[in-house]
N, C-alpha and C positions, 0 to 999 in steps of 0.2 A: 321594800315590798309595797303593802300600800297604804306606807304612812309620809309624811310631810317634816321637816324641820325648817323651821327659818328662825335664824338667828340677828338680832338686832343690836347693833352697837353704835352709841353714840362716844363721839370722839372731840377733843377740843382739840382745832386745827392750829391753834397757833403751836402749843407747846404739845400735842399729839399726845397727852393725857387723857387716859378712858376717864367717863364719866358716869357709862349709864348700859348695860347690858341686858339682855332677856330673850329666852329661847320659847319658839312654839309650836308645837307639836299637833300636826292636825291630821283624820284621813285625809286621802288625797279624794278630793271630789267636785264640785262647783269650786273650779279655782279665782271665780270674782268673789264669791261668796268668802273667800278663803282670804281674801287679798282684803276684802273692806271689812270682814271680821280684826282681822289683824292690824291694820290701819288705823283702826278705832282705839282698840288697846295698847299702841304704843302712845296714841297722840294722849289716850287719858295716864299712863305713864307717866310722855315727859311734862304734862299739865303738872305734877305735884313735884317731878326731878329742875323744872325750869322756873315751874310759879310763870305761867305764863298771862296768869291774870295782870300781874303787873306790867305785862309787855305795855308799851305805848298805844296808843289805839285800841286798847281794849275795849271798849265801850261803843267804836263805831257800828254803823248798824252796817253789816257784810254788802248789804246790796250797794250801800253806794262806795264802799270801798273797793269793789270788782268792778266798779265804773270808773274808777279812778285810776285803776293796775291800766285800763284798757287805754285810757287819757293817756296816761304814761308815754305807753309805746308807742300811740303814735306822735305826741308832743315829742320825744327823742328822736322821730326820721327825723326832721328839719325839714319836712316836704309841704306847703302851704295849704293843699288839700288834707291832708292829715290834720293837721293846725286846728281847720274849724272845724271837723268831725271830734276832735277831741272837746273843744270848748264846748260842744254841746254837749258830749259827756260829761262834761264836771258840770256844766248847768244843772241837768238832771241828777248827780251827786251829791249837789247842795241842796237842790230841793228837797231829796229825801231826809238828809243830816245836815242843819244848814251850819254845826259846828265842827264839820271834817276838816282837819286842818290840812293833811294831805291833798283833800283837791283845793280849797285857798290857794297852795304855795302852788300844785300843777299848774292852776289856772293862770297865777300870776308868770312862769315861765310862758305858756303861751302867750300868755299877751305880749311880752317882751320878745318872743320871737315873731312880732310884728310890727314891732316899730319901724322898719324901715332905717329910709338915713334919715339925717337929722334936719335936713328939710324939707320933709314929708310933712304934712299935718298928720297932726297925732302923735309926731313921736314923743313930744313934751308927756302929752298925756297919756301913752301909753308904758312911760314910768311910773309917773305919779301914781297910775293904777295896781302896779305892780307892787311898789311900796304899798300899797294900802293894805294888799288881800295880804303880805306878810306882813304889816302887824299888827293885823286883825287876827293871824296865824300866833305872833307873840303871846298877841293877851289872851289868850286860851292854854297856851302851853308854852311859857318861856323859856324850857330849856328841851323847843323841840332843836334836835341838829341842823336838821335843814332848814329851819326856818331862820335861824342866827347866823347860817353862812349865806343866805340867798339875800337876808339882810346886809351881811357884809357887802358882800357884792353891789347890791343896786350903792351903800354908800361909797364906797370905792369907784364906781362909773357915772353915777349921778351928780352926785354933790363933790366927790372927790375928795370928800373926808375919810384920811387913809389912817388915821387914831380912830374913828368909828368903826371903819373897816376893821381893823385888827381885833379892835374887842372881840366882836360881834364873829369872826371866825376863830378865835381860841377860846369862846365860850364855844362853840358850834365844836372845836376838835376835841377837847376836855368828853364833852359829853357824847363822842362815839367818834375816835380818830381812825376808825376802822369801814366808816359809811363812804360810801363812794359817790355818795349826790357831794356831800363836803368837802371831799379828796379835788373834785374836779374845782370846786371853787378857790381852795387854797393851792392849785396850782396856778391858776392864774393872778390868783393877787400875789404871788410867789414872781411871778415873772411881772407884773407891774412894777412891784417894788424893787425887781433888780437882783433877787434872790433866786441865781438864774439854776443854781446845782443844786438848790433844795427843791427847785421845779421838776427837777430831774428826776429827782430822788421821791419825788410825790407820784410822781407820773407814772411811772414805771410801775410803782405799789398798787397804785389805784388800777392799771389796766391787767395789773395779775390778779385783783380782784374780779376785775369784772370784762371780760374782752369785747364788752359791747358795749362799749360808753366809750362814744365816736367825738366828744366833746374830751375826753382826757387824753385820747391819741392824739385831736390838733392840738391839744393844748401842750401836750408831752412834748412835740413834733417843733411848737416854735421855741421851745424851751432848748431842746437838743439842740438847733442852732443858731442859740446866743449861746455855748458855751465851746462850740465847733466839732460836734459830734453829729456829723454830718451823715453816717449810716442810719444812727436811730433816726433823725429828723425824716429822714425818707420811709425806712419800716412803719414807721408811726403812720404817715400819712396813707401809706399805701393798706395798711390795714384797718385805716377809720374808711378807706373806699369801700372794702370788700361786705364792712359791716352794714353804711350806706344803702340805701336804695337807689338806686340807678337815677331815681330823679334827682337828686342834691349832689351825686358826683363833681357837678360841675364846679362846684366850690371850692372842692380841693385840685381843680386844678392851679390856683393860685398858688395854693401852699407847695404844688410840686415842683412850681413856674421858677417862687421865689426861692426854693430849693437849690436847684439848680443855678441861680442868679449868682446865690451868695458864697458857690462854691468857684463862681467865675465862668460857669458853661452858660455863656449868653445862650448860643445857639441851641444847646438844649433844651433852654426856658421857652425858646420860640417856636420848636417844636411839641411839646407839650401844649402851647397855648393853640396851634395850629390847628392842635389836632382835639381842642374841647372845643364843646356844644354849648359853655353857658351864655349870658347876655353879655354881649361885646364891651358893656362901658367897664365891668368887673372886671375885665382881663387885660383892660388899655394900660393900668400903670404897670405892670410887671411890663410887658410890650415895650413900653416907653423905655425902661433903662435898659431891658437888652437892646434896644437900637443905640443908645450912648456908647454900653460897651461897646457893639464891634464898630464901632465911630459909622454907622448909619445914619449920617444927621440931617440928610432933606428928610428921610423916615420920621427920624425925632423929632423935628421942630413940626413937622404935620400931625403927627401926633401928641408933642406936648401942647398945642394952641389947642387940638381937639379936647385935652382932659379939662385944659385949665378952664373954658369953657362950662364943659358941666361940672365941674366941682367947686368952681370959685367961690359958691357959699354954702354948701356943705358938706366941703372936707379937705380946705387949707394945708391941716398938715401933709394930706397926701402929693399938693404942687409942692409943698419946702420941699419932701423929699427926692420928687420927681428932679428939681433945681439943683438939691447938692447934689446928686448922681453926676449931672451935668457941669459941675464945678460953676454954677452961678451964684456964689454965696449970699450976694446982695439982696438979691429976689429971692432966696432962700429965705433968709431972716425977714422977709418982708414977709412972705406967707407966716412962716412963725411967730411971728406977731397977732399978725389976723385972726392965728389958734387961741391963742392967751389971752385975747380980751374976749370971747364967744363965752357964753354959758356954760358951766361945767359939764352938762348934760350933751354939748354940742362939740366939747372938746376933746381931738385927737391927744392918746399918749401914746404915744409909741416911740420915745426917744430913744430906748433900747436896741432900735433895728441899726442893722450894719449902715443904712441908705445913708445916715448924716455922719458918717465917719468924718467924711470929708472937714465937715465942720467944725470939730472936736476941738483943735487949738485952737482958734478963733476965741476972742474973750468974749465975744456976744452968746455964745455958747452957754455959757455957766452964769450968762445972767438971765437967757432963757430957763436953762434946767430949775435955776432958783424963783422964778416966777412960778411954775409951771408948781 
């Protein structure tokens, strides 16, 4: 007739255990009225069912934490106009709160999604920055999650201290192995270290938590092939597109390139690249080994002199590997030298990729990996 029921149930999703129940009964009349009446009484509910005083961040002041949700989203396009619309939103989050540890650690992501390459100016110092706002983020809250896996991370790519790194992400999963900012960090040190089915097995968790974290699909994606699961390696990518904005598309034309590379369809990779829009020098090495495969080699050598060209100082390992493709091992290891005495911060690892198969017996091989 004209009365109202809504029933509310809280549930715990992992083990599907009720937790929390209550029925409300109202006329039916001003149904906004009805809707933030009831709103109120469930949240003042699970305030004393969840004790959400103790949630983390309780204390921040609301406005600069809805400046910071907003930082977020656009820090996660990857889109560089988003980038600084964001940094200026945490600017003004810090002013308000200047001990938000959520925009520190945002901010420090933007910045690191501007480093460029490594012979940019600024890329040195747009680590060093990043390092700082996390553990400026630490000494306020040392067992926040993400700030101990964002930490791992810069130690793991910066310095290359991979005993830093591991602390630093299993104190980070200890204290919420359920967070999917951390998920996507421990899948990639998961595939630095060579732990290519626990990448897998991370990947996959993390992107049934969250389908819009376009950072655990590539990551899930290069994970899938190092271990030759070559369907997910493509779903993954093709679903970190759809999440994408149409301006950063272009990046994973790479990963669809190299897709296709390592499954042996040169030609397919050259049709994918054909047919992206991003900056030409990004899509030259894939380019380069499919002309090797289908023995295109005036192609190759025009285009291998073009990359070596721009990248001879910064980013070596990507000529070794353009070289073992081409079975020139000499010059191979010559670049892979070049990698090994650079700065950690300037140093390629990616000795995992199929590219230096080639190399494997080779005893100069494992006294690179042992350098490295």
């Amino acid at each position: 007739d004209d009365r109202l029921r809504i029933t509310v149930q809280l549930i715990d999703a992992v083990d599907n255990s009720h937790l929390w129940s209550e029925s409300y009964d109202r006329p039916i009349g001003d149904i906004l009225a009805i809707q933030s009446e009831i709103a109120q009484a469930v949240a003042d509910r699970l305030r004393v069912v969840l004790d959400l005083s103790l949630l983390r961040g309780a204390d921040v002041d609301p406005r600069s934490h809805a400046l910071v949700i907003q930082a977020r989203s656009l820090v996660l396009t990857l889109d560089s106009d988003d980038n600084d619309r964001a940094r200026a939103l945490l600017a003004a989050a810090r002013k308000i709160d200047p001990d938000n540890v959520d925009a520190m650690l945002e901010l420090a992501r933007a910045v690191l999604h501007t480093r460029g390459r490594p012979d940019v100016d600024g890329f040195k110092d747009a680590w060093l920055r990043a390092i700082e706002l996390t553990e400026m983020a630490l000494a306020i809250d040392p067992d926040h999650p993400f700030a101990n896996a964002w930490r791992g991370y810069e130690a793991m790519h910066y310095s290359q201290n991979y005993r830093m790194a591991a602390r630093y992400l299993e104190r980070a999963m200890d204290a919420d192995p359920r967070n999917v900012e951390v998920l996507a960090v421990a899948i990639n040190a998961c595939v630095v270290l060579g732990c290519y089915e626990r990448a897998v097995e991370l990947g996959r968790y993390a992107v049934s938590r969250d389908p819009l974290c376009i950072s655990c699909y590539t990551r899930l994606s290069l994970a899938a092939l190092l271990v030759g699961d070559y369907a997910l390696a493509d779903e993954a990518v093709r679903r970190a597109i759809e999440v994408a904005p149409a301006e950063s598309n272009w990046m994973f034309d790479t990963h669809l390139a190299r897709n296709r590379l390592w499954q042996g369809d040169a030609q397919g990779a050259l049709i994918v690249l054909d047919n992206g829009d991003g900056p030409y020098e990004h899509l030259l090495q894939q380019r380069i080994i499919a002309y090797a495969m289908l023995g295109r080699m005036d192609e190759f050598d025009a285009a291998r002199q073009e990359y070596i060209e721009i990248n001879r100082v910064r980013a070596p390992e990507g000529i070794a590997a353009v070289e073992a493709v081409a079975g020139n091992a000499d010059s191979a290891f010559a670049w892979l030298e070049r990698n090994a005495v650079r700065p950690t911060w300037e140093r390629g690892l990616n000795i995992g990729l199929p590219y230096f198969e080639s190399l494997h017996d080779d005893p100069r091989w494992q006294a690179y990996l042992e350098k490295m």
